[in-house]
VMD Tcl script that draws the C-alpha trace (Angstrom):
set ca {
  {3.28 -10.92 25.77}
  {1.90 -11.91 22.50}
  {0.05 -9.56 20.06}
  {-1.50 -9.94 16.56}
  {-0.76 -6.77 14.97}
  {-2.24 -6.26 11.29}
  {0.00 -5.28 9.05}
  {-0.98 -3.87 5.24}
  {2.44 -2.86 4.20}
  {1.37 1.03 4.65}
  {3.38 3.85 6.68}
  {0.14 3.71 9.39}
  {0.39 -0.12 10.36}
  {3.79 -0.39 9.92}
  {4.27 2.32 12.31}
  {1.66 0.87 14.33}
  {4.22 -2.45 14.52}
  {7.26 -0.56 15.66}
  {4.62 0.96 17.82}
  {3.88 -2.93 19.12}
  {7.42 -3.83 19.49}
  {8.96 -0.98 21.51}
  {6.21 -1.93 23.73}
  {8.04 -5.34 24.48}
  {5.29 -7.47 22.89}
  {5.89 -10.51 20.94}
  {4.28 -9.76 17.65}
  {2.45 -11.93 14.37}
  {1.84 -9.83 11.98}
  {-1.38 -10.90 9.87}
  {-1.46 -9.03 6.27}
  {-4.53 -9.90 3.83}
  {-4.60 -10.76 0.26}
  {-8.37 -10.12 -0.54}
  {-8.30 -9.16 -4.01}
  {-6.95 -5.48 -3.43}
  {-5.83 -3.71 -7.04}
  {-2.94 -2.90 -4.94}
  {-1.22 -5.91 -4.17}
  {2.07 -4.64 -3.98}
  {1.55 -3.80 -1.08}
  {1.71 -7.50 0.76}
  {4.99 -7.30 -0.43}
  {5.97 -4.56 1.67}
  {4.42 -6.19 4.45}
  {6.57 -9.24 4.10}
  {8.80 -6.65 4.15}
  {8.19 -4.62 7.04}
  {7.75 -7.78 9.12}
  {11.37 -9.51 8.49}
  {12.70 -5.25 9.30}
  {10.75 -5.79 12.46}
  {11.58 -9.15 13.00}
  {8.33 -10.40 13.82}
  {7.53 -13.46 15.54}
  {5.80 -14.97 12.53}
  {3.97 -13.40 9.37}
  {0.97 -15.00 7.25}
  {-1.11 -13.76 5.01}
  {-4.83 -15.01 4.92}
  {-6.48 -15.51 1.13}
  {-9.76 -14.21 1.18}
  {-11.48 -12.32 -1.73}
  {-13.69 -9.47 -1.55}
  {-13.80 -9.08 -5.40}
  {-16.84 -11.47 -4.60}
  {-19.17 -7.94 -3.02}
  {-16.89 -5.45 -4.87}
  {-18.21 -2.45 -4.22}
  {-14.86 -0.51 -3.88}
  {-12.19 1.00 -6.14}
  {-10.09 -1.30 -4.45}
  {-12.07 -4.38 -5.26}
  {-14.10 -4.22 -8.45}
  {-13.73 -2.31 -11.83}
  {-13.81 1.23 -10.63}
  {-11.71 4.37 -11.00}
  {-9.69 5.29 -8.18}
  {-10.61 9.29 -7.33}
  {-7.32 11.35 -7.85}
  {-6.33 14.76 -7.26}
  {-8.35 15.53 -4.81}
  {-7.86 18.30 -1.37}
  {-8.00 17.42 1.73}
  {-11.53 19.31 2.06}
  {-13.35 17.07 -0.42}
  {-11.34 14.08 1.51}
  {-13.28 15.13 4.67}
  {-16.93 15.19 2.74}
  {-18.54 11.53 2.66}
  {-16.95 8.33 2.72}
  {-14.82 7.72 -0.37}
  {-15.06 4.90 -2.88}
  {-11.90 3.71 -1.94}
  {-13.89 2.46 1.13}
  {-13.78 -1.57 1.39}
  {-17.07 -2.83 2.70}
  {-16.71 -4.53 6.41}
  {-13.12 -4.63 5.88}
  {-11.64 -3.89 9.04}
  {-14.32 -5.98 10.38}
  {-13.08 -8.76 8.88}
  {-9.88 -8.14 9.26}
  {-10.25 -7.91 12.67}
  {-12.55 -11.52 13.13}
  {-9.36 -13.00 11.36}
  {-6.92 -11.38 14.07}
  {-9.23 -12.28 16.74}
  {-9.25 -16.02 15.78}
  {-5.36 -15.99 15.68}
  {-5.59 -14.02 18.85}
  {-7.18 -16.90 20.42}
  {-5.32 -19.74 19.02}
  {-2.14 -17.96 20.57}
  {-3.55 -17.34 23.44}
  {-3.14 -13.27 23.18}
  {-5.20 -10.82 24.66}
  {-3.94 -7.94 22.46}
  {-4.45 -7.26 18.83}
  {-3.00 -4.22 16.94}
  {-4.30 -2.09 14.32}
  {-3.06 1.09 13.32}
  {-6.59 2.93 12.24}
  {-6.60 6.79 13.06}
  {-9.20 9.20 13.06}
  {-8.00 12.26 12.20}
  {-6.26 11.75 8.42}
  {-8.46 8.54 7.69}
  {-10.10 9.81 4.68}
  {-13.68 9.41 5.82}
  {-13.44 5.71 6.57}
  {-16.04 4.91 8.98}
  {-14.73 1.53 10.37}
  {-11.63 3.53 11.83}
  {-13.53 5.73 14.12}
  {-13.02 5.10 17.75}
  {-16.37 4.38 18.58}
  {-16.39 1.07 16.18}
  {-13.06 0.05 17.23}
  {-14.89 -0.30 20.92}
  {-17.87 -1.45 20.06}
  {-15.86 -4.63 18.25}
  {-13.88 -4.99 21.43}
  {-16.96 -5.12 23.55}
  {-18.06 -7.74 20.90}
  {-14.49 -9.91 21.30}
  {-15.08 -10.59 24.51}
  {-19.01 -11.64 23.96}
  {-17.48 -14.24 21.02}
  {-14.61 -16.12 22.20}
  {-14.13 -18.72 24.63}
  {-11.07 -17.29 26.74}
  {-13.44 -14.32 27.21}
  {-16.53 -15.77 27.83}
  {-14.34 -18.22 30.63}
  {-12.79 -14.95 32.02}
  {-9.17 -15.94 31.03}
  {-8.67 -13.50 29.25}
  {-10.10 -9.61 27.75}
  {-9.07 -8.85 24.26}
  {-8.11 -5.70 23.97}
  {-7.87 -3.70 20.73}
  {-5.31 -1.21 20.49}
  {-5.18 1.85 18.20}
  {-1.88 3.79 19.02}
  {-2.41 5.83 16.21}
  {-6.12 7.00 16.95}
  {-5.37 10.45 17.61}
  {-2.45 11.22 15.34}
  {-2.57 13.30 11.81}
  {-0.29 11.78 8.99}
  {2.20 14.33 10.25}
  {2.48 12.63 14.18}
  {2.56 9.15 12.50}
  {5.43 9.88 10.19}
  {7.28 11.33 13.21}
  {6.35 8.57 15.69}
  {7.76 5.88 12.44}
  {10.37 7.15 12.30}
  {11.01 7.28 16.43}
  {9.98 3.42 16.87}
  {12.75 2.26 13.66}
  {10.17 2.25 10.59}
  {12.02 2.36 7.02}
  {10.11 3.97 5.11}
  {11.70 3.07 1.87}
  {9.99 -0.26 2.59}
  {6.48 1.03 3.12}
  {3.83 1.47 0.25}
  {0.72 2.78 0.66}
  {-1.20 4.00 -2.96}
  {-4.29 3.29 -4.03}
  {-3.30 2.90 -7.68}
  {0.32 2.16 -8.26}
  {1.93 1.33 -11.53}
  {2.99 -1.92 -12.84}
  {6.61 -1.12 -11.43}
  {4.88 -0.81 -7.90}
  {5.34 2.84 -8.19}
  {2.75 4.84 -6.34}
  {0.45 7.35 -8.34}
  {0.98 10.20 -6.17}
  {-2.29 11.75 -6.52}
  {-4.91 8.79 -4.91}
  {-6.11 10.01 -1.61}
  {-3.89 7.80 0.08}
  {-0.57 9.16 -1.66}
  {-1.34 13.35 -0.92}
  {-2.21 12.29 2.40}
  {1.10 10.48 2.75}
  {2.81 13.34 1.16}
  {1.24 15.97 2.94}
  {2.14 14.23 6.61}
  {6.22 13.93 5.54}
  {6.14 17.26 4.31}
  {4.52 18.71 7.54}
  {6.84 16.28 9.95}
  {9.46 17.91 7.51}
  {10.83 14.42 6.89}
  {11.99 13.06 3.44}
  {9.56 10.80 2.42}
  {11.97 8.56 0.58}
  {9.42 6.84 -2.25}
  {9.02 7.75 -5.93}
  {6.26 8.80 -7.28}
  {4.76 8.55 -10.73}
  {3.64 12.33 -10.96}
}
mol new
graphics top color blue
foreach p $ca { graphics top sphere $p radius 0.5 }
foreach p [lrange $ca 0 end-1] q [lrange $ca 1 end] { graphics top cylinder $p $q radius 0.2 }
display resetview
C-alpha cells in the first residue's frame, strides 16, 4: 500500500509517519518550502524521512510570502509567552492562510500519480492552537472534495482517504505514541521562531506546547532551547 504522508519536520507529523509505517504502508513523504521563517525545519524533515526510511522524499517550492498574512510568512512578530488559555481564544497569527489546503491539493496530486488512495497528515484537534484547517470537520469535508476532483475517484478506482491518527490526541498522547512507533526526537523541530543556530525559542506557541506534552508524557524532550 502506498501513502503520501506530509511531513513538516515537527514532533506531530513525524509521529504521524511512524504512525504510517507501523501500519505496513509504503510511504512518500511530501515536506513544503513555502517561504516559512522557519526553514529549519525541512531539514529535519529530510531528516525524519531517511530515520524512517521512506520510500521517497521531495519537497515542493511554493511561496506564500506572495499573500503573507502570517507570522510565518510576512514581516510579523511571532506571539511569545503565552498560556495555554489565551492559546485556546481566536485563531493565532501564526495561522498560514489555506495552508493545509494546499498542502493537501499537492498530496492529492502525488496521491494520484502513484496511484494511492491514502494520504497522511498528522493535524489534531485538541493541542492545535486554534488552527481552524485542523478541525475534523474540514479534514472531511476535503476528503469528500478528493473524490469529486480526481479521475481515479470520479472512475470509481479508487476513494482517497485522509487520515488523521493524531485527531484526538493532546501533545502529551502524541509524544507517547512517537516515541511507541520509533520517532527520534532529537531529530524533530518544531518552533515558530528559532535562532540562527536552528535553536528553538522556547516560548512561541508551538515550543510551550511541545514542552508542556513531554513534560506531561514525563518524557525527556531531548532539544535545546534558547530560554
Amino acid at each position: 500500500m502506498k501513502a503520501v504522508c506530509l511531513l513538516s519536520g515537527g514532533l506531530d507529523s513525524s509521529t504521524c509517519l511512524g504512525v504510517a509505517i507501523r501500519g505496513g504502508y509504503d510511504c512518500y513523504a511530501l515536506s513544503f518550502d513555502y517561504g516559512q521563517r522557519h526553514r529549519v525545519e525541512l531539514d529535519a524533515s529530510a531528516r525524519i524521512a531517511r530515520h524512517f526510511n521512506a520510500r521517497e522524499h521531495r519537497i515542493a517550492k511554493i511561496d506564500l510570502r506572495a499573500f503573507g498574512g502570517s507570522a510565518l510568512t510576512a514581516d510579523i512578530e511571532v506571539p511569545k509567552h503565552r498560556d495555554t488559555a489565551d492559546m485556546e481564544r481566536g485563531i493565532p497569527i501564526t495561522y498560514v492562510p489555506a495552508r493545509n489546503t494546499i498542502f493537501l491539493a499537492y498530496a492529492l496530486a502525488w496521491a494520484e500519480v502513484l496511484e494511492s488512495s491514502d494520504i497522511f497528515i498528522g493535524v489534531n484537534a485538541i493541542d492545535y492552537s486554534g488552527y481552524p484547517d485542523c478541525r475534523p470537520e474540514y479534514i472531511a469535508a476535503f476528503e469528500r472534495m478528493a473524490n469529486l476532483a480526481t479521475r481515479a475517484g470520479v472512475e470509481g478506482r479508487t476513494h482517497m482517504c485522509i487520515h488523521t491518527p493524531l485527531a484526538n490526541l493532546n501533545k502529551a498522547a502524541i509524544v507517547r505514541l512517537g516515541a511507541e512507533v520509533g520517532v527520534n526526537f532529537a531529530l524533530t523541530r518544531s518552533c515558530y521562531d528559532p535562532d540562527r543556530e536552528g535553536n528553538p525559542c522556547g516560548q512561541c506557541d508551538s515550543c510551550l506546547l511541545r514542552r508542556k506534552g513531554f513534560a506531561e508524557a514525563g518524557i525527556a524532550d531531548p532539544l535545546r532551547y534558547s530560554s
